[in-house]
C-alpha positions as CSV (number, residue, x, y, z in Angstrom):
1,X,117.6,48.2,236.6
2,X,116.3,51.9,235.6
3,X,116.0,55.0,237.6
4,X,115.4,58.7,236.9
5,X,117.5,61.3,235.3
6,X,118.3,64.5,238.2
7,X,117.3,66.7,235.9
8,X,113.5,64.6,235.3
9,X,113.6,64.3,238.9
10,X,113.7,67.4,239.6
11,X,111.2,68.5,236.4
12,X,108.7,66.2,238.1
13,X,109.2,67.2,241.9
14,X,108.5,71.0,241.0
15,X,105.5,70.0,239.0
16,X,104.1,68.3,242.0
17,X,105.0,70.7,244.4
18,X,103.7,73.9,242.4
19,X,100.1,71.6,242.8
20,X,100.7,70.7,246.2
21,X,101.2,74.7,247.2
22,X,98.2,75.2,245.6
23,X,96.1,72.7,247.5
24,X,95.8,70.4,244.1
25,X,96.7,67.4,243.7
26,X,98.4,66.7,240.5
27,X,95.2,64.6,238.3
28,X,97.7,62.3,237.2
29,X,97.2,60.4,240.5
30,X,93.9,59.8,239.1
31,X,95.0,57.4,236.5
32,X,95.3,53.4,237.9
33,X,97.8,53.3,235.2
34,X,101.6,54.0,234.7
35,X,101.7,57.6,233.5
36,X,105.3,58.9,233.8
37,X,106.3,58.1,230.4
38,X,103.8,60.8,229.2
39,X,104.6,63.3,231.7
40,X,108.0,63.2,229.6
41,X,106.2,62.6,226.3
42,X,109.7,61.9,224.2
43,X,111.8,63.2,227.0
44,X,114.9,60.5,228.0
45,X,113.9,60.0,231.8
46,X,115.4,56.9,232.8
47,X,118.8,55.5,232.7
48,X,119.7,51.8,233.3
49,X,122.2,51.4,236.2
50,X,125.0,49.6,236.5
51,X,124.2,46.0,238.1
52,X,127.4,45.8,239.9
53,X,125.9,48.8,242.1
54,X,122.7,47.3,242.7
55,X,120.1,45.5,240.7
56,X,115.9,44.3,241.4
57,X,114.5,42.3,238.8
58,X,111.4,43.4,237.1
59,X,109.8,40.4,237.3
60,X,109.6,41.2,241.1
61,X,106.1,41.6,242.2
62,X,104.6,43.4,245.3
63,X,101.3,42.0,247.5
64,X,98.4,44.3,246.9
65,X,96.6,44.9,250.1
66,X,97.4,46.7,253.4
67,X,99.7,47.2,256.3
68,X,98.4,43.3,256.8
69,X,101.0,42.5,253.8
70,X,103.6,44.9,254.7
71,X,105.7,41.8,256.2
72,X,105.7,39.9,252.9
73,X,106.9,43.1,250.9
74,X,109.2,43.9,253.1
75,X,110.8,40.1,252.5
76,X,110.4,40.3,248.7
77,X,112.2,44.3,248.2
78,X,114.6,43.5,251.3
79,X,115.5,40.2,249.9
80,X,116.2,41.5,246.6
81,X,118.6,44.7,247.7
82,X,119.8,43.2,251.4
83,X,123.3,42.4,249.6
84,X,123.5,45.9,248.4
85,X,125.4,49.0,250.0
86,X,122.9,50.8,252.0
87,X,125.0,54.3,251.2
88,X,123.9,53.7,247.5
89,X,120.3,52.9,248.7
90,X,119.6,56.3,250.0
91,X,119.4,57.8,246.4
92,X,116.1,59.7,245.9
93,X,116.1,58.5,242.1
94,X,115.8,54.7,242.7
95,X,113.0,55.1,244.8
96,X,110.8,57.5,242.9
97,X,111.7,55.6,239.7
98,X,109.9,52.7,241.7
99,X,107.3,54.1,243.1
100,X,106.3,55.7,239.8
101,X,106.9,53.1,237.5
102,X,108.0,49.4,238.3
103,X,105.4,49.5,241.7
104,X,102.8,52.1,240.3
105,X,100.0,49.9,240.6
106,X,101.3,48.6,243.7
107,X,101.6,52.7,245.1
108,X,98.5,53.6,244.2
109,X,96.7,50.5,245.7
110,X,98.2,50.9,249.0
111,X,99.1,55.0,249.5
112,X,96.1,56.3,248.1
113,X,97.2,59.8,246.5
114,X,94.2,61.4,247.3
115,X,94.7,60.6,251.8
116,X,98.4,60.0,251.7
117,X,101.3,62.6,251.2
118,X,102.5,62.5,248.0
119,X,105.7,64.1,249.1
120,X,106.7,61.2,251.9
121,X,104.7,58.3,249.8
122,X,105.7,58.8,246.2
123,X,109.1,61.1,246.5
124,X,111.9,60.6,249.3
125,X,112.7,64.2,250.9
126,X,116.2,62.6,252.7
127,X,118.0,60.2,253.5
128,X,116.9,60.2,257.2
129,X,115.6,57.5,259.1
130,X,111.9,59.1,258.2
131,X,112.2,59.4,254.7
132,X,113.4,56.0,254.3
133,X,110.8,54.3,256.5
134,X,108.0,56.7,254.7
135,X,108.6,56.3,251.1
136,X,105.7,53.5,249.8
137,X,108.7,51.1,248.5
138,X,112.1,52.7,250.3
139,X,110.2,51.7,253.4
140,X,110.2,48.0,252.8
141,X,113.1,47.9,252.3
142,X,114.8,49.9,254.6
143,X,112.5,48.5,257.8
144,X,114.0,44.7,257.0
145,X,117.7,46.6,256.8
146,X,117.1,47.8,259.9
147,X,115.3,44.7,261.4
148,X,117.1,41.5,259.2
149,X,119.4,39.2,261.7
150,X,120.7,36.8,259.4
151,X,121.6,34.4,263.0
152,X,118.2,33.9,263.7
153,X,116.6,30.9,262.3
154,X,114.3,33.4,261.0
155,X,116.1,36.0,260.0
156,X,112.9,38.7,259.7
157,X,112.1,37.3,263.9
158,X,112.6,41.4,264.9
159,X,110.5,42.7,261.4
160,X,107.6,40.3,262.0
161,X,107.6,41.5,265.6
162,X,108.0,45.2,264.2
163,X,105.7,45.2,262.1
164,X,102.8,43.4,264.6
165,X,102.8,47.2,266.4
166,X,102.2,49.8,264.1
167,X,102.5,52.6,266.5
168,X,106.6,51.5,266.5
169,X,107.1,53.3,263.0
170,X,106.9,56.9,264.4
171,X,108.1,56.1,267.9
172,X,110.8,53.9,267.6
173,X,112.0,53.7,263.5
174,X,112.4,57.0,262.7
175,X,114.3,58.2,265.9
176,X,117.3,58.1,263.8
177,X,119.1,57.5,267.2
178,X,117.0,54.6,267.7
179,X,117.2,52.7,264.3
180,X,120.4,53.2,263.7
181,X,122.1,51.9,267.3
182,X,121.0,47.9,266.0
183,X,121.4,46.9,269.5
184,X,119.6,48.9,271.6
185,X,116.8,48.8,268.8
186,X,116.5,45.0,268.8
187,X,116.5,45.0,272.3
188,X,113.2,47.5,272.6
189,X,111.4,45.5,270.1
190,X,112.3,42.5,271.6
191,X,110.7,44.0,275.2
192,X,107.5,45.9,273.9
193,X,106.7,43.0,272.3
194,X,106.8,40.4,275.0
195,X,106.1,42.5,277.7
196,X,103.0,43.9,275.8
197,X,104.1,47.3,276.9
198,X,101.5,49.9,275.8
199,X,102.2,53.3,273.5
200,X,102.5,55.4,276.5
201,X,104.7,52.7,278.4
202,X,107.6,52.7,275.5
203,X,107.3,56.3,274.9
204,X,108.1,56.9,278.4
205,X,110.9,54.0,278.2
206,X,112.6,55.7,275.4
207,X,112.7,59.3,277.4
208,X,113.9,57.9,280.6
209,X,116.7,56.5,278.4
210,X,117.9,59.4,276.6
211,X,117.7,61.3,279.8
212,X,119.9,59.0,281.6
213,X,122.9,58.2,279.2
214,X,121.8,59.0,275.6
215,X,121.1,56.3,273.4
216,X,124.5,56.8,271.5
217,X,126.3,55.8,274.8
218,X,124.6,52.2,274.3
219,X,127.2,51.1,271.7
220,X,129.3,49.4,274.5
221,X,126.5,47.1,275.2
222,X,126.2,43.5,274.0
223,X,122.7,41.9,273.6
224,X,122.4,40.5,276.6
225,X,123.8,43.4,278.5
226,X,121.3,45.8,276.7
227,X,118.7,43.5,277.1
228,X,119.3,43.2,281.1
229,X,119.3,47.0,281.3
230,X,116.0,47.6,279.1
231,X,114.0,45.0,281.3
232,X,115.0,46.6,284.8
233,X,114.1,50.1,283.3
234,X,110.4,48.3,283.0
């Protein structure tokens, strides 16, 4: 597997953000087709990487659609890297290498240049919670890292019900807090989706929780413990 030099990286990202600050959009988002390689012209921009630290076929292919086929992308990029250290995962140049060249076609068929933000869709501005879950392929697979319970008889139970609320992204995922604590996350997914609990009901939830303890405090809770305490807060 490839991904992009620093130095390209950071050659492309101040191209794009010189047009961004000047309310353009670079025209190469135009083109339906793979243009990074003449953005270069006979610049080396890509390096191969060493298997052993992670590896994604590219024969993989993504669903064209929309957030309806989130779920199966998420299994096909999360499947592929869920054996992987998730500290190497975080690297800004495996993701933009993807989401400008392996899944280009993919990018510009679901993040539309022209109505998403190129900075949060195309590039990865951190390795927080929110970059991860924003980027147009570090998303997929960072929301079945996040969701994946390999002692379920299915394994992506907690995505599928994820990714059924759309609202959840903002609220819940990127609350680095929130993600990150895997118990207390599973748990609130679990209970807004089979309580049916409304935007405003889990926002609330989610307040009256931090205020009480702080979510961090929740790592002495089991499961069902978590669960017990989530449902009497409802």
């Amino acid at each position: 597997m490839k991904i992009i030099r620093e130095k390209s990286l950071e050659k492309l990202k101040n191209y794009i953000f010189k047009s961004l600050n000047n309310n353009e959009i670079p025209f190469e988002y135009n083109s339906k087709e793979v243009w990074i390689d003449n953005f270069f012209e006979n610049e080396i921009w890509e390096r191969e990487v060493d298997k052993r630290i992670y590896d994604l076929s590219d024969t993989i292919r993504l669903n064209f659609g929309d957030s309806k086929t989130d779920i199966d992308n998420i299994k096909i990029i999360h499947g592929a890297l869920k054996n992987f250290s998730p500290r190497i995962l975080v690297d800004e140049k495996i993701w933009v290498y993807l989401t400008h060249k392996t899944f280009y076609n993919y990018m510009i068929s679901r993040w539309d240049p022209v109505s998403a933000s190129i900075k949060d869709r195309y590039l990865l501005s951190g390795s927080s919670t929110r970059s991860l879950s924003r980027n147009g392929i570090s998303r997929l697979w960072f929301l079945g890292h996040i969701s994946f319970d390999e002692n379920l008889n299915n394994p992506y139970e907690i995505t599928e019900m994820m990714m059924s609320i759309q609202d959840i992204m903002t609220t819940i995922v990127e609350r680095p807090s929130t993600a990150m604590n895997k118990i207390f996350f599973t748990a609130i997914i679990k209970l807004v989706f089979q309580n049916s609990l409304t935007r405003d009901d889990y926002r609330n939830l989610l307040k009256r929780c931090e205020r009480i303890s702080g979510i961090s405090r929740f790592d002495s809770f089991d499961e069902e413990e978590m669960g017990h305490f989530l449902s009497k807060m409802i």
